[in-house]
N, C-alpha and C positions, 0 to 999 in steps of 0.2 A: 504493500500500500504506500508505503515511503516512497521508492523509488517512483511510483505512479503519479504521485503528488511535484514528486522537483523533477524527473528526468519522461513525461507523458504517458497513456496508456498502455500506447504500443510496445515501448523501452520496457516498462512494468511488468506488463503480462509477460514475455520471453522471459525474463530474468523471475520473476514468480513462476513461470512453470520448472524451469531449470529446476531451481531450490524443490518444487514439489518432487521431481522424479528422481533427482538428486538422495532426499530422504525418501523415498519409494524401493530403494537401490540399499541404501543402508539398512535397511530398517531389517527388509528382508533378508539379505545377508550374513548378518548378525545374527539371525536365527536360524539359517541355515549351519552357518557358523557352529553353533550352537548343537544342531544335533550329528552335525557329522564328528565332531568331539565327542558326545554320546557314545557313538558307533566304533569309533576307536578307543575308548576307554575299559567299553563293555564289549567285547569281540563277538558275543551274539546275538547282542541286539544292530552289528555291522550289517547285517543281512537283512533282518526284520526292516530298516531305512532306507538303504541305500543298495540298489541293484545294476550291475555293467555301470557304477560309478553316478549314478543319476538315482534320485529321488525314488520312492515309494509311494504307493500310497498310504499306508502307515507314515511314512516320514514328511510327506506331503502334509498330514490330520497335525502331526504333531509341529512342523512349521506354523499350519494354522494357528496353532494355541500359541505356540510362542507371541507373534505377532499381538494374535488378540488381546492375548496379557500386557504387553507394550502399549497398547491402546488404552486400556482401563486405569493403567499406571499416570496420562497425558488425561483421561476425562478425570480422573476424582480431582482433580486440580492441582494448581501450583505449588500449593503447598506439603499436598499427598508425593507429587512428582520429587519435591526438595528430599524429602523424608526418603522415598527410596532412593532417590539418584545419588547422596550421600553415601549411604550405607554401599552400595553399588559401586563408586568411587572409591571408598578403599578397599572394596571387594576386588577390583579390579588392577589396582594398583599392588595391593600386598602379596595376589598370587602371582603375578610374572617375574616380581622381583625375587618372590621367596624361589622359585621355579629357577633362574637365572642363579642365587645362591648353593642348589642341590645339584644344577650343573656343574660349575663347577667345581663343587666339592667332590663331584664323583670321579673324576678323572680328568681335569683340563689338559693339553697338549697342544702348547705352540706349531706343533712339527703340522700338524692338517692345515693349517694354514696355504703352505706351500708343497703338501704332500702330492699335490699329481702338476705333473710338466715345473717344476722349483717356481712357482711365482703363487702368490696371492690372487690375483686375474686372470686367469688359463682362459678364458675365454674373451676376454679383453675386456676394456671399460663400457662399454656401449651394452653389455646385458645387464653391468649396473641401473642404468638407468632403464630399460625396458622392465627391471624387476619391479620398480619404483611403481609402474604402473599396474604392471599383466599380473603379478603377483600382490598387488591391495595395499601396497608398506602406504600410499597414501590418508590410504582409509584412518593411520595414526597418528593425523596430523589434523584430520578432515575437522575436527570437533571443537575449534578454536573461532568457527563461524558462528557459532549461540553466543558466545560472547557479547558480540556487536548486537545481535538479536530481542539478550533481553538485559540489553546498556540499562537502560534506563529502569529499571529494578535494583541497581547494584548503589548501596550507599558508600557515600562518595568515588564516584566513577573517575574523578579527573587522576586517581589515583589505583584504584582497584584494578578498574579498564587494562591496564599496563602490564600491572601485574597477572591479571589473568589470562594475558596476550602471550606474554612473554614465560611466566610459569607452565603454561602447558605447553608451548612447543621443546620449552626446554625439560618439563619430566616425560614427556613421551619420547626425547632423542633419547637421554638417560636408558629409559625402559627398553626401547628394542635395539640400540645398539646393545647393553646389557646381555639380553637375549640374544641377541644373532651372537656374539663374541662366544660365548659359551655354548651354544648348540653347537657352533662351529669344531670349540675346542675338544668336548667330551663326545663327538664321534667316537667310534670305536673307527681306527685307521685303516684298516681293513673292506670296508664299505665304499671308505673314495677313493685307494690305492688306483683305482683304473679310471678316476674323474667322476667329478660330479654328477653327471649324466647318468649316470648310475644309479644313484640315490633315488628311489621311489617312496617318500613318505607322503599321505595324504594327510594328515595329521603332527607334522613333522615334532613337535614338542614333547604329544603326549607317545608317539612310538618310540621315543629314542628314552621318554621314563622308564615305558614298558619294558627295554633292553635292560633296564638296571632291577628290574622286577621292584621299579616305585609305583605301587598305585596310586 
């Protein structure tokens, strides 16, 4: 509605639908997300959801609910939404970093680094950046646009605003470098010995626990 009011209808509508299908994309992801970690956690409820890599219809019913409960979470209001997104928040925060700590604790090795062809980039810099995308690393960075969204909520914003700009792009670098570093390291070396291309994890976090038989 902002942007409708100072930049016209036409300007507005593109840039509001964007943002609608934008979170249409997230929303459902995230609970996709959600049960395909399910599926690898529980190795036979894997089947029950997810069949030649694609959805059920079990796992379809149970995306439903995901969703719907996200929904319920956004109507009891702002204040019901504060209450779980909190709790959520360091829900969210204290597992990947404790996950990042049991890595490695369990076995870290410099040496994968550079284990196939001596280099860190065996495939060059440019799938860096394709990862960025095809692989979602965006999607952990994506969540700094509510910010601007619900500014005007936030007591003293000429202050917070900054801080909550800058805080979260900087504990979300923290958290998945953390992560990538240490998934990297506690490989077992034997898996990338012939390249990464290799590595088949759909689940990539909770399988390489499974190997340490962490549930």
């Amino acid at each position: 509605r902002v942007l409708t009011i100072s930049h016209h209808r036409d300007f507005g509508f593109v840039v509001a639908i964007s943002n609608w299908l934008g979170m249409v994309i997230t929303i459902s992801s995230e609970a996709i997300a959600v049960v395909q970690y399910i599926g690898s956690a529980f190795g036979k409820s894997q089947k029950i959801f997810f069949a030649n890599q694609h959805l059920t219809l079990m796992g379809l019913v149970l995306v439903f609910i995901l969703v719907g409960l996200f929904a319920l979470a956004n109507y009891w209001g702002i204040k019901g939404l504060a209450k779980i997104n909190n709790s959520l928040t360091i829900f969210k925060i204290a597992i990947p970093v404790f996950t990042a700590i049991i890595l490695f604790y369990l076995g870290f090795t410099s040496k994968n680094f550079t284990v196939y062809q001596n280099t860190y980039v065996p495939y060059g810099t440019g799938k860096i950046f394709s990862a960025i995308t095809v692989c979602g690393i965006f999607y952990a960075f994506y969540g700094f646009g509510n910010i601007s969204s619900f500014s005007n909520e936030l007591k003293n914003p000429k202050k917070n605003i900054p801080r909550a700009l800058f805080g979260s792009i900087l504990i979300c670098l923290f958290i998945y470098l953390a992560l990538q570093i240490t998934f990297i390291g506690a490989l077992p070396t034997s898996l990338i010995k012939n390249g990464w291309h290799e590595l088949n994890f759909s689940s990539p976090l909770v399988q390489l626990l499974l190997l340490f038989n962490i549930h």
